[in-house]
ZAZALO-46371 format. One record per residue (C-alpha): residue number from 0; x, y, z. Coordinates in steps of 0.5 Angstrom, whole numbers, padded with zeros to 4 digits. Example, Ala and Ser with C-alpha at 12.3 -4.5 7.8 and 13.67 -1.06 7.14 Angstrom:
{pt 0 {0025 -0009 0016}}
{pt 1 {0027 -0002 0014}}
END
This chain:
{pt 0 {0265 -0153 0343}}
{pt 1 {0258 -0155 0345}}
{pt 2 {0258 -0161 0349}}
{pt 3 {0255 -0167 0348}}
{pt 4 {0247 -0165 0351}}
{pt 5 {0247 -0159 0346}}
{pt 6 {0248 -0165 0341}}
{pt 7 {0242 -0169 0344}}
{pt 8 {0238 -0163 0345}}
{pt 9 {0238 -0162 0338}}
{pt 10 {0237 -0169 0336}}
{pt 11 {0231 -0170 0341}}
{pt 12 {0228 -0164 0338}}
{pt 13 {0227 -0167 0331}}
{pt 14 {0220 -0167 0329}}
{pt 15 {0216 -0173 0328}}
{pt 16 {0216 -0178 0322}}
{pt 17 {0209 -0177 0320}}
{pt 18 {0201 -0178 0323}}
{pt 19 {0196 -0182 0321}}
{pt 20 {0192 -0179 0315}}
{pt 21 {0186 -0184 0314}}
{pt 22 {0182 -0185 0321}}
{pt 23 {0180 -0177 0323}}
{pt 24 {0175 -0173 0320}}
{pt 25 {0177 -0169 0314}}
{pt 26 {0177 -0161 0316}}
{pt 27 {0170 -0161 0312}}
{pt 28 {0167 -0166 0315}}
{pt 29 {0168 -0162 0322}}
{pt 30 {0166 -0155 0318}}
{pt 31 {0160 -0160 0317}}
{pt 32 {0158 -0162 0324}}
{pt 33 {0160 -0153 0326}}
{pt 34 {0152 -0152 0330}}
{pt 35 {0149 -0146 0325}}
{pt 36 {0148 -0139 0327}}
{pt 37 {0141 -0140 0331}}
{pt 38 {0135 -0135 0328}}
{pt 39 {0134 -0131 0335}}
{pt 40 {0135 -0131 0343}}
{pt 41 {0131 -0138 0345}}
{pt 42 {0134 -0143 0339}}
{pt 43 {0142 -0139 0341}}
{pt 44 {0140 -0141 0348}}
{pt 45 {0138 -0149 0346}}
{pt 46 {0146 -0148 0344}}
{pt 47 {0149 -0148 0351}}
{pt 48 {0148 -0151 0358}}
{pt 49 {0145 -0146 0363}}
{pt 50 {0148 -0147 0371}}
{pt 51 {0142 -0144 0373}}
{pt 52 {0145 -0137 0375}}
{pt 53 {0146 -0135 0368}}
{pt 54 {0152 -0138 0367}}
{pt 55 {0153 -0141 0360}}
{pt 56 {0158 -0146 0358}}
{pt 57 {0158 -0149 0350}}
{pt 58 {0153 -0155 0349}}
{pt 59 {0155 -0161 0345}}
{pt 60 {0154 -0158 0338}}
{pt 61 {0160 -0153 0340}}
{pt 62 {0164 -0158 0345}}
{pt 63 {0164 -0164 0340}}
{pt 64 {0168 -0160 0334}}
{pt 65 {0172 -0155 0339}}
{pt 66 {0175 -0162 0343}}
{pt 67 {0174 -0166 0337}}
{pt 68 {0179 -0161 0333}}
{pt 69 {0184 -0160 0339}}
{pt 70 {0184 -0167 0340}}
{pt 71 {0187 -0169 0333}}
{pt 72 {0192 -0164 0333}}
{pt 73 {0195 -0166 0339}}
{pt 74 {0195 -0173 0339}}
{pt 75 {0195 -0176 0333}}
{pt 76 {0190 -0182 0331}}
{pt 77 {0191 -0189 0330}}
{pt 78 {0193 -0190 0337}}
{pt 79 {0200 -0193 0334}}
{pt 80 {0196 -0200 0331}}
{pt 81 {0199 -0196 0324}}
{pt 82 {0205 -0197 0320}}
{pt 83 {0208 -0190 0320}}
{pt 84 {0207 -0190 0328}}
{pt 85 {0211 -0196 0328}}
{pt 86 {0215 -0192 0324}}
{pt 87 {0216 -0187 0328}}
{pt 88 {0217 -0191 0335}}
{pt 89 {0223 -0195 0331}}
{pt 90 {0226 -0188 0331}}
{pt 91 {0225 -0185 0337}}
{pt 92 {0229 -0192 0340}}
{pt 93 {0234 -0191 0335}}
{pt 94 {0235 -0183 0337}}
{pt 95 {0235 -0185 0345}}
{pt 96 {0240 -0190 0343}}
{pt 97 {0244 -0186 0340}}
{pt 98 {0244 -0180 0345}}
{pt 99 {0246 -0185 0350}}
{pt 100 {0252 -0188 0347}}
{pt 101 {0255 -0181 0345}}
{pt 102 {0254 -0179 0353}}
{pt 103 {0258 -0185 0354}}
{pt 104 {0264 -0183 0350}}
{pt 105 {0264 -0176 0350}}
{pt 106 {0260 -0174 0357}}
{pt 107 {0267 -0175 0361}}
{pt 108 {0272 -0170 0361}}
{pt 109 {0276 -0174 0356}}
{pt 110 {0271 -0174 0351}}
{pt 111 {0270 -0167 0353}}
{pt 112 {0276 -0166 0350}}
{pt 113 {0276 -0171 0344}}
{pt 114 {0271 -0166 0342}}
{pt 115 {0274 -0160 0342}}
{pt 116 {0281 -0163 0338}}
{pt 117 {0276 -0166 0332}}
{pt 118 {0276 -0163 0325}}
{pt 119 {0269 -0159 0323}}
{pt 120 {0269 -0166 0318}}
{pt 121 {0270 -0170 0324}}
{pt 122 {0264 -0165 0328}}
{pt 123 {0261 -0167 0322}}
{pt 124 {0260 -0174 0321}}
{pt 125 {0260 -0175 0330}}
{pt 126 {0253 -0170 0328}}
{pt 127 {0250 -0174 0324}}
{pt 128 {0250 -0181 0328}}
{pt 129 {0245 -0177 0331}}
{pt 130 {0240 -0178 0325}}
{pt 131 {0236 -0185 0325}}
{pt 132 {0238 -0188 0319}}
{pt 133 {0234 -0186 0313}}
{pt 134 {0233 -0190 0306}}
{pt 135 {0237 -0191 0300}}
{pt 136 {0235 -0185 0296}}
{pt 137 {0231 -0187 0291}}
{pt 138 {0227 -0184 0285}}
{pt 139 {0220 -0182 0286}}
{pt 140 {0216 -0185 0282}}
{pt 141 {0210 -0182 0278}}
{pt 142 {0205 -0183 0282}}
{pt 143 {0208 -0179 0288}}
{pt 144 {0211 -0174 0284}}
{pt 145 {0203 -0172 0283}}
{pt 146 {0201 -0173 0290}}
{pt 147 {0207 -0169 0293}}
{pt 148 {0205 -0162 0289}}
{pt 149 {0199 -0162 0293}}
{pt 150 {0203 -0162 0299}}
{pt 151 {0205 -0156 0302}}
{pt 152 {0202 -0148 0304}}
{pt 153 {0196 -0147 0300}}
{pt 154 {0198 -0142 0294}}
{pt 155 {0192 -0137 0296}}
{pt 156 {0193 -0136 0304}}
{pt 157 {0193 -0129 0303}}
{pt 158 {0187 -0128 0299}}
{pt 159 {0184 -0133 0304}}
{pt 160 {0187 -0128 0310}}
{pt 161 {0184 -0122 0306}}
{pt 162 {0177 -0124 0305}}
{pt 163 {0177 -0127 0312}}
{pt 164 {0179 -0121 0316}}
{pt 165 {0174 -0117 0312}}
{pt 166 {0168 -0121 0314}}
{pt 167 {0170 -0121 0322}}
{pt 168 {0171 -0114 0321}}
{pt 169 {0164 -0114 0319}}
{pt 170 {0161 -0118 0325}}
{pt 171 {0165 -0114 0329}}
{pt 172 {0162 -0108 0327}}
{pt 173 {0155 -0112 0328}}
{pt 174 {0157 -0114 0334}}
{pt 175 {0159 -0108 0337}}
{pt 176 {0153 -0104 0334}}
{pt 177 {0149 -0109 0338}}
{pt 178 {0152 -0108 0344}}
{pt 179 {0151 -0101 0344}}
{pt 180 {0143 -0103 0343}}
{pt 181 {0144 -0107 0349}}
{pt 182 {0147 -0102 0353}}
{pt 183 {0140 -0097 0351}}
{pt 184 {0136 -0102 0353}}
{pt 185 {0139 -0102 0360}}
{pt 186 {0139 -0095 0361}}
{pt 187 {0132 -0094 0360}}
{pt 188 {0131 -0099 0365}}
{pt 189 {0135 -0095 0370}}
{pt 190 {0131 -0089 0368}}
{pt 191 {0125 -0094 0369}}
{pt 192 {0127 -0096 0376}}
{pt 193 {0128 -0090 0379}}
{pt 194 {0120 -0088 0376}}
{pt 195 {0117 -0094 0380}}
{pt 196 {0114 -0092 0387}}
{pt 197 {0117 -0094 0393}}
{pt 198 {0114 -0098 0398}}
{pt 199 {0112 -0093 0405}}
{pt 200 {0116 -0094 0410}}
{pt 201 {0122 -0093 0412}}
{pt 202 {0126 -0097 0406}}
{pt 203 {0124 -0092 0401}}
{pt 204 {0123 -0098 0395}}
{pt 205 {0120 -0101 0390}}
{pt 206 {0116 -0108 0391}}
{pt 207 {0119 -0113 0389}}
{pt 208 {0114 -0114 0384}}
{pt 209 {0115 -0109 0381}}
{pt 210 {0122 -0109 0380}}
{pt 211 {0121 -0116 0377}}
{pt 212 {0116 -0114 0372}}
{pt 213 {0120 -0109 0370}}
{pt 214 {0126 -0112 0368}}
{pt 215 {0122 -0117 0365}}
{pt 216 {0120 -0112 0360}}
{pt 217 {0126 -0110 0358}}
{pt 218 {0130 -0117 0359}}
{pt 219 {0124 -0119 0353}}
{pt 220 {0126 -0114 0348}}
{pt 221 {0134 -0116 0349}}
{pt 222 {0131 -0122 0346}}
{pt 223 {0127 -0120 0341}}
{pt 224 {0133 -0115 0339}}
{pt 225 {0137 -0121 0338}}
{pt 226 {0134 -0123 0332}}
{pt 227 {0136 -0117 0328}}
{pt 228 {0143 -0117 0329}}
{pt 229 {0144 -0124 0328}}
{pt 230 {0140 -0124 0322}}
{pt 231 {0145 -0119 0320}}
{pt 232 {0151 -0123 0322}}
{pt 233 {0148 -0129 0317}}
{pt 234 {0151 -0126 0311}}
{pt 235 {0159 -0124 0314}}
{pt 236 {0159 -0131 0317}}
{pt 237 {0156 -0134 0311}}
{pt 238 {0162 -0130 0308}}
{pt 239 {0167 -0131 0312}}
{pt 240 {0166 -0139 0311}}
{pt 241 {0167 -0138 0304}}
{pt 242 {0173 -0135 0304}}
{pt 243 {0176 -0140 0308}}
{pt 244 {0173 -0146 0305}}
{pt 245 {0179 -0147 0298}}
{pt 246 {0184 -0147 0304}}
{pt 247 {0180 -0152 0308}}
{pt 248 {0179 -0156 0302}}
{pt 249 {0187 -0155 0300}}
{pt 250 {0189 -0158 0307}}
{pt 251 {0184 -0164 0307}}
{pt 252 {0187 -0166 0300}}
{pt 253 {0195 -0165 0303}}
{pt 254 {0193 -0170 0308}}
{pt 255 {0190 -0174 0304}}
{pt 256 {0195 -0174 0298}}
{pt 257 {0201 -0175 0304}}
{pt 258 {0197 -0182 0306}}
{pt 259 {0198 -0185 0299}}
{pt 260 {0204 -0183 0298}}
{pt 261 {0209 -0190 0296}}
{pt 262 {0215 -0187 0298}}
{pt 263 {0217 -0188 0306}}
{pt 264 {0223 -0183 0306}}
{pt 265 {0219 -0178 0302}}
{pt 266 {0213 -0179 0306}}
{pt 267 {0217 -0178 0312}}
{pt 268 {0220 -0172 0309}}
{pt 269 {0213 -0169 0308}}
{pt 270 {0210 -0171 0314}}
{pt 271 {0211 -0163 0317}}
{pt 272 {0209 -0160 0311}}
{pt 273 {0202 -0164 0310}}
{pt 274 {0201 -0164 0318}}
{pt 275 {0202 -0156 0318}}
{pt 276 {0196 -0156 0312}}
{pt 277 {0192 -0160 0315}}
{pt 278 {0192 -0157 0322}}
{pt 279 {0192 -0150 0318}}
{pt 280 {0185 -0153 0315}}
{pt 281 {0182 -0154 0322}}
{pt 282 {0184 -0148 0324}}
{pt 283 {0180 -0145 0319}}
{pt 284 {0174 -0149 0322}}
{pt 285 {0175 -0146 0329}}
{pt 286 {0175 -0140 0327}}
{pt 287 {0169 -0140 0323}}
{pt 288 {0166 -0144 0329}}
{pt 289 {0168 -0139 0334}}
{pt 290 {0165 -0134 0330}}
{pt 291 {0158 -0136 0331}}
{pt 292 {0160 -0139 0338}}
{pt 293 {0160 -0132 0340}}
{pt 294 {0154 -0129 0337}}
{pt 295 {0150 -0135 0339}}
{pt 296 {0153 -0134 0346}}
{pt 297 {0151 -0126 0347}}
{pt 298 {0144 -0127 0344}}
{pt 299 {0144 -0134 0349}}
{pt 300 {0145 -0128 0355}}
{pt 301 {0139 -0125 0353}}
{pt 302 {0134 -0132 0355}}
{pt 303 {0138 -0133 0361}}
{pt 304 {0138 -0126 0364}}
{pt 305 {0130 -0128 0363}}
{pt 306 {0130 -0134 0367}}
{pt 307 {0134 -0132 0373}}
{pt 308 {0129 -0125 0374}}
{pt 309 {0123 -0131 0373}}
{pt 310 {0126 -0135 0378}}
{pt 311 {0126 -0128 0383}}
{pt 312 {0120 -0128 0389}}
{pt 313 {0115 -0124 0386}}
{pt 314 {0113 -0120 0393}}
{pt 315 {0110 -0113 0395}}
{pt 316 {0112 -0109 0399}}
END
């Protein structure tokens, strides 16, 4: 027989009653505020913050969505003010009581062994005074018999995956292209600092202007290179957002459904599918958003390189 902390663990472990579905922003609202693909080097560079050193960190087009997301999944808004977080305190304080007067009775080695003399009905009903209490069942009315069908896994989830993963495959094959365009670039730099002359002398070196105005040559064609990637990648993060959007769409109507549903004990019983599906939605906008975060960053470098050789001496030999 398990004892009684297995019983509690179980129960404690329940998932929540429900989340507040009015007061956060809709999956759509915060693929509206995603920062759009910059055109070239310098708008994608305006997207971050530079240390100065080339170090980039997201600006606050990204860090607003990204946090704003992450914030809404963790901790559910409304702050508690709303009936269903009432509800759902009401719960917990009923769980706890119950755990604490089950220990009471059964934690000693007397109640240890009353346990394992009961019945599997007895087992049974001891289970289930772990549960809060729940509503008389009721018939659901109309109203929340239509709004609890648009409640649960949107029904095209696979065709969403499907396209999606043929759109990153495609950004993917753009990124490693430019990458490699990169890396040409850089090794004709190489070759192009070995053919400086050096300074006289013992050193044996180029100035140091010369090897600043060289790398400033090429630091300026990784930059116009960006463009062209990223106007290719345009399309494929164009497609990759259509693809997600009747999934995010799905999401934000399952939330919204789930807010006015009448019936509480439904409400309470549907409050995981409609949180999955909501958070499901969110997750499509962070992707689409990390798509361009990642372009927008490998173009940025390009700018940031290039104000870190202009900040460099410019001294002769």
């Amino acid at each position: 027989m398990k004892p009684i902390y297995v019983f509690a663990a179980a129960m404690l472990l329940m998932p929540a009653s429900g989340f507040s579905a009015e007061k956060e922003l809709t999956a759509r609202a915060w693929l509206g505020k995603v920062p759009p693909l910059p055109v070239d080097a310098n708008t994608a560079y305006g997207q971050w913050v530079d240390d100065g050193n080339g170090g980039l960190t997201p600006g606050a087009g990204f860090k607003e969505v990204e946090d704003g997301i992450n914030e809404s999944m963790v901790h559910r808004p409304g702050g508690g003010a709303d009936a269903e977080e009432a509800d759902e305190a009401q719960d917990a304080q009923r769980q706890m009581a119950a755990a604490q007067q089950m220990q009471a009775e059964y934690g000693s080695p007397e109640g240890q062994a009353k346990l394992r003399s009961m019945s599997p009905a007895e087992l049974m009903a001891l289970a289930q005074r772990m549960q809060p209490q729940a509503m008389a069942p009721q018939v659901i009315n109309e109203h929340d018999q239509a709004l609890s069908q648009k409640i649960g896994v949107y029904p095209g989830t696979a065709a969403v995956a499907q396209d999606g993963m043929k759109a990153q495959l495609a950004l993917n094959a753009v990124t490693q292209n430019w990458a490699a365009a990169d890396q040409a670039i850089n090794a004709r730099l190489d070759s192009a600092l070995r053919a400086l002359p050096v300074c006289p002398g013992e050193a044996a070196v180029p100035s140091a202007a010369a090897t600043r105005e060289t790398k400033l040559r090429f630091a300026g064609e990784h930059i116009q290179m960006a463009a062209q990637y990223l106007g290719q990648m345009q399309p494929l993060i164009q497609q990759l957002t259509v693809a997600v959007g009747p999934e995010i769409d799905f999401g934000d109507e399952a939330r919204r459904a789930w807010a006015h549903l009448e019936d509480k004990s439904l409400k309470h019983h549907l409050a995981p599918e409609a949180h999955g599906a909501e958070r499901i939605a969110k997750g499509d906008v962070l992707r689409v958003q990390q798509a361009i975060e990642a372009a927008s960053r490998q173009a940025a470098m390009a700018v940031a390189a290039q104000k870190v050789l202009e900040r460099l001496p410019a001294g002769g030999c």
